[in-house]
C-alpha positions in Angstrom: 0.0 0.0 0.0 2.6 2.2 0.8 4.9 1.8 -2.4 1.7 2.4 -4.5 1.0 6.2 -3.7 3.7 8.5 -3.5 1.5 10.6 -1.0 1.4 8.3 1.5 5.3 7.6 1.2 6.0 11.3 1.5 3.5 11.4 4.9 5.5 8.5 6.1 9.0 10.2 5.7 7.8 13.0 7.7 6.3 10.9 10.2 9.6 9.3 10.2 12.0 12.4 10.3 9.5 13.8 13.1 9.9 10.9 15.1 13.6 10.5 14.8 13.9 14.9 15.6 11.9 14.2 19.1 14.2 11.1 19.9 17.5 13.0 19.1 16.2 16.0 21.3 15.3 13.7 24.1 18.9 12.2 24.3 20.9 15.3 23.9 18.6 16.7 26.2 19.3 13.6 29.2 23.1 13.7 28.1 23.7 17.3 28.4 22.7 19.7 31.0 23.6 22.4 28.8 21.7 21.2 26.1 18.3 20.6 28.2 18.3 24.4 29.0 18.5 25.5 25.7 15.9 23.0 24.9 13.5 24.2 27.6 14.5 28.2 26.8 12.8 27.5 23.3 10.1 25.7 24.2 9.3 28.6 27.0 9.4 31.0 24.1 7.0 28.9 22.1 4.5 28.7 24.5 4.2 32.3 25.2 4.3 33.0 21.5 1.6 30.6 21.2 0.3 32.7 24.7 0.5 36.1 23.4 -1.2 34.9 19.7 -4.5 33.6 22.2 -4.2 36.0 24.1 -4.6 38.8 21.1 -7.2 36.8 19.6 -9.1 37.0 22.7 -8.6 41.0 22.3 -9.8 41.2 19.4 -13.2 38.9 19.7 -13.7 41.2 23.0 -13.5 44.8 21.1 -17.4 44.7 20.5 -18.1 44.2 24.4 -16.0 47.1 24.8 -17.4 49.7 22.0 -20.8 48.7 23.5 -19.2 49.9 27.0 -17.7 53.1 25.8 -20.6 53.9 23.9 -23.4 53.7 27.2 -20.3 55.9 28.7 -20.3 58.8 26.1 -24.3 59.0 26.4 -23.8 59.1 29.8 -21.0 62.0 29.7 -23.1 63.5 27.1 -26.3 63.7 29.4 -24.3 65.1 32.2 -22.8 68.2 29.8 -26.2 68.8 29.0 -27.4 69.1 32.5 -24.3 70.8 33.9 -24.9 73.4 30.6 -28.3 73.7 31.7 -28.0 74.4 35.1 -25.2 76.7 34.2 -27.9 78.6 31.7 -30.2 78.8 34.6 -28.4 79.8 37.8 -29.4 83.2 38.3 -33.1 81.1 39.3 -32.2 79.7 42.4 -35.9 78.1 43.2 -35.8 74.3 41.8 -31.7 74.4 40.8 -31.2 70.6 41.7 -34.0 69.6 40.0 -33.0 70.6 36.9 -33.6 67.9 33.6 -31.5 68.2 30.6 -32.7 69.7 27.6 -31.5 66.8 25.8 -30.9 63.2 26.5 -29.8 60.5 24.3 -30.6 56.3 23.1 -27.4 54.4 21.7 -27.9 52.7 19.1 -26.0 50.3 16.0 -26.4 50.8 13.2 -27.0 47.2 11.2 -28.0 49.1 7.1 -25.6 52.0 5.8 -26.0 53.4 2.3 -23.6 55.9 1.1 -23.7 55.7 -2.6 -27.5 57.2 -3.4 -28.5 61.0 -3.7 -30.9 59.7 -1.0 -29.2 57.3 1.8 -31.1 56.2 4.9 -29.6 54.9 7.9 -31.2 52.2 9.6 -30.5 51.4 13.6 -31.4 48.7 16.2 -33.5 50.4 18.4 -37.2 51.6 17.8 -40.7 52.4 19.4 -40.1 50.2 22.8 -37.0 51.5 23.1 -38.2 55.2 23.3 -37.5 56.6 19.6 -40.2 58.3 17.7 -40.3 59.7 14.3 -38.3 63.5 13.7 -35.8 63.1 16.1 -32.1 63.8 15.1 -29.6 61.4 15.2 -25.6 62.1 16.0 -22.6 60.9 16.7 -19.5 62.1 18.3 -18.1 63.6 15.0 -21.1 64.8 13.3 -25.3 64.7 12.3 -26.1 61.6 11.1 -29.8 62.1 10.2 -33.2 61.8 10.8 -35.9 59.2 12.4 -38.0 59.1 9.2 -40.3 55.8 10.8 -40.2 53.3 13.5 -41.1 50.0 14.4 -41.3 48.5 17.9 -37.4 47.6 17.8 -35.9 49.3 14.5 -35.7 52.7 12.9 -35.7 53.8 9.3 -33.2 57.1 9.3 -32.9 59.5 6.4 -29.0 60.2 6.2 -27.6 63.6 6.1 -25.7 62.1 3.0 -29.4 62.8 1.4 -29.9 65.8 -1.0 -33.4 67.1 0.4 -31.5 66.8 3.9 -29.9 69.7 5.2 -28.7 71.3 9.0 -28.4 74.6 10.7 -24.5 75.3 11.3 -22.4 77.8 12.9 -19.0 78.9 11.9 -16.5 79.5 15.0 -15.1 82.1 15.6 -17.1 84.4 13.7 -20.5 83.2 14.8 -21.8 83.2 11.3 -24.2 80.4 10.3 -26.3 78.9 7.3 -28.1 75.4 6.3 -25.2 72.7 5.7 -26.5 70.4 2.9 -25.1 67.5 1.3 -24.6 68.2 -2.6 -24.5 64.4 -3.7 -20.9 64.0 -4.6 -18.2 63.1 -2.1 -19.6 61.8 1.2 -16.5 63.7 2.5 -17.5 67.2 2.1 -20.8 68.9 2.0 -21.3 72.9 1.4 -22.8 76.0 3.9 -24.2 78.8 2.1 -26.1 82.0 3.2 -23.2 83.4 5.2 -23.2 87.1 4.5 -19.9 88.3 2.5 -19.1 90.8 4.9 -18.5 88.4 7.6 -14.7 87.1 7.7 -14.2 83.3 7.7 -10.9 81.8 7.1 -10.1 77.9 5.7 -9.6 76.0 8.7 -12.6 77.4 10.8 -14.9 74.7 12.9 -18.1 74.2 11.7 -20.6 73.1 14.2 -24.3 72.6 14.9 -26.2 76.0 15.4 -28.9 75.1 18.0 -31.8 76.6 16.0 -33.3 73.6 15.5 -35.1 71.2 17.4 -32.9 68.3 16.2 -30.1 68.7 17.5 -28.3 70.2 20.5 -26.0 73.0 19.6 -22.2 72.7 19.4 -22.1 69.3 17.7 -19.0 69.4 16.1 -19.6 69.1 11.7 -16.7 69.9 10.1 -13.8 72.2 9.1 -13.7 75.2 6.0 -11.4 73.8 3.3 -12.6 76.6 0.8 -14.9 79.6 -0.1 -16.3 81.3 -3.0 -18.9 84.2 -3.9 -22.1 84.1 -4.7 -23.5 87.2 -6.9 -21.1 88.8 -5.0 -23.2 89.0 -1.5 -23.0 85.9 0.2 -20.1 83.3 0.8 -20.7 79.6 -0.4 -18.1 77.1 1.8 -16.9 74.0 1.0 -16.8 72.1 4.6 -14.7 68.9 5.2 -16.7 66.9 7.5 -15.6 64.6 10.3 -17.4 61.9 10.3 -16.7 59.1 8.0 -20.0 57.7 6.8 -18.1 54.6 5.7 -17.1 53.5 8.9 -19.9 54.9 11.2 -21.2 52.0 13.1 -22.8 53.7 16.6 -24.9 56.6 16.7 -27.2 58.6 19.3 -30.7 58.9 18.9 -31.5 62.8 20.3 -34.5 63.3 22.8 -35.1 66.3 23.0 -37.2 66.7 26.3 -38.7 70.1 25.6 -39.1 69.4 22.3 -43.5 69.4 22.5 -43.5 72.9 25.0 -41.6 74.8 22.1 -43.2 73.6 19.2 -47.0 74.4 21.0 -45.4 77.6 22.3 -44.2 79.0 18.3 -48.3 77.4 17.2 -49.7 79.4 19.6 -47.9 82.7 18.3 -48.2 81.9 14.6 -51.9 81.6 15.5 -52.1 84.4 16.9 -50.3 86.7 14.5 
C-alpha cells in the first residue's frame, strides 16, 4: 500500500523524520545539561508565542463588548454636559436648581444598514418604538449629524442620512458666529457645502463648523466639520466648501436625540403663529 502512492510515502517520511527529531532531542537533552536548557528556553518561548497569539485573539473577539461599554459611557458624559450646561444657563433662578432635567438626553444605538452611494441614503438602527425613539428626532454621533428618524417600528428605525440631497442642518462657523443650512450636494460623502453666510463676515479655511442650536434636532455645538474653501455668490454671500468629520463609511454607533422640551416649544411658536 505504501509503495503504491507516492503521497502516503511522502506522509511516512515525515512521520519518520518527526519521530527520529523528538528522539534526538530527548537524548541530547538527558546527556547534556547544557543542552536541556536550551531545549527548555525554546520551548518557553513557544509557549508564550503561542500565549501572546491567544491572548490577542481573545482581544480582538472582545473589542465589540467594549465599544458597547464606551458607547453607554459617552451618552452618559453626554447627558451630564447637558445638564451641567443647563443648570449653568439657569443659575441666576435659584428656586428648583437641583432639579433641573436636561434639555437633551440621548438612546445608543447600532447601526445594522448604511447606504452611502445614493442621492438619498437612509440609515437604519437597532432600536425603535419600545426603546423610546419616535419619528423626527435627530440622530448624532460624536463627530457629526447623522440624520433623521424618518419611521419606526417596535425595535428598528428607518433614518434618512444627512448624506441625502433634500436633507440639510443649521451650522455655525467658529469664531465668527456666522451660520447657514449645511447640505449634502451628492458627490463626495467627505464634504458637503454652507451657504447663506453674508460676505461681509470674515471666515478663514480652517474654521470649525458646528451645529447652530436653531433647530429642534439637534443640540447645539455638535462638532460638523472644518472650511477647506470659499467662493462668492453674486457677490453677496459666501458659499463654503466644509470637510466633515465623520466618516459615513465607517460609522457604526450613533445617538438617537430626545429632545425633552421638544412638544413645550413647538406648542409655544403654534400658539404665536396663530395668533399673528
Amino acid at each position: 500500500m505504501w509503495g503504491r502512492s507516492p503521497i502516503l510515502r511522502g506522509l511516512a517520511t515525515i512521520i519518520l523524520f518527526l519521530s527520529l527529531e523528538v528522539v534526538s532531542i530527548l537524548l541530547i537533552a538527558n546527556d547534556s545539561v547544557f543542552q536541556r536548557v536550551k531545549i527548555s528556553g525554546a520551548l518557553m518561548y513557544f509557549k508564550s508565542s503561542i500565549s501572546s497569539a491567544t491572548s490577542d485573539v481573545r482581544y480582538y473577539f472582545g473589542l465589540k463588548e467594549k465599544n458597547e461599554i464606551l458607547l453607554n459611557e459617552n451618552q452618559q458624559l453626554r447627558e451630564q454636559l447637558s445638564k451641567y450646561k443647563t443648570k449653568a444657563e439657569m443659575a441666576d433662578t435659584l428656586e428648583g436648581f437641583s432639579s433641573v432635567n436636561p434639555d437633551f438626553t440621548y438612546i445608543p444605538a447600532k447601526i445594522i444598514s448604511n447606504s452611502t452611494n445614493k442621492l438619498n441614503n437612509y440609515i437604519i438602527i437597532n432600536r425603535g418604538r419600545r426603546h423610546g425613539v419616535q419619528k423626527d428626532m435627530g440622530v448624532i454621533s460624536p463627530v457629526g449629524v447623522v440624520g433623521v428618524v424618518s419611521s419606526v417600528s417596535d425595535n428598528y428605525s428607518y433614518i434618512i442620512s444627512f448624506l441625502n440631497i433634500n436633507q440639510s442642518v443649521s451650522a455655525r462657523i467658529e469664531p465668527s458666529g456666522a451660520f447657514g443650512p449645511l447640505s449634502w450636494e451628492g458627490r463626495s460623502s467627505d464634504y458637503a457645502t454652507l451657504t447663506q453666510v453674508p460676505y461681509h463676515i470674515r471666515v478663514s479655511v480652517g474654521d470649525t463648523v458646528f451645529t447652530s442650536g436653531f433647530s429642534t434636532l439637534y443640540p447645539p455645538d455638535v462638532p460638523l466639520g472644518t472650511i477647506r474653501r470659499s467662493s462668492v455668490i453674486m457677490g453677496t454671500h459666501h458659499s463654503f466648501q466644509v470637510k466633515l468629520f465623520q466618516n459615513f463609511n465607517s460609522l457604526r454607533y450613533v445617538s438617537v436625540v430626545v429632545n425633552n422640551k421638544k412638544e413645550e416649544l413647538n406648542q409655544f411658536i403654534q400658539e404665536n403663529e396663530v395668533k399673528r
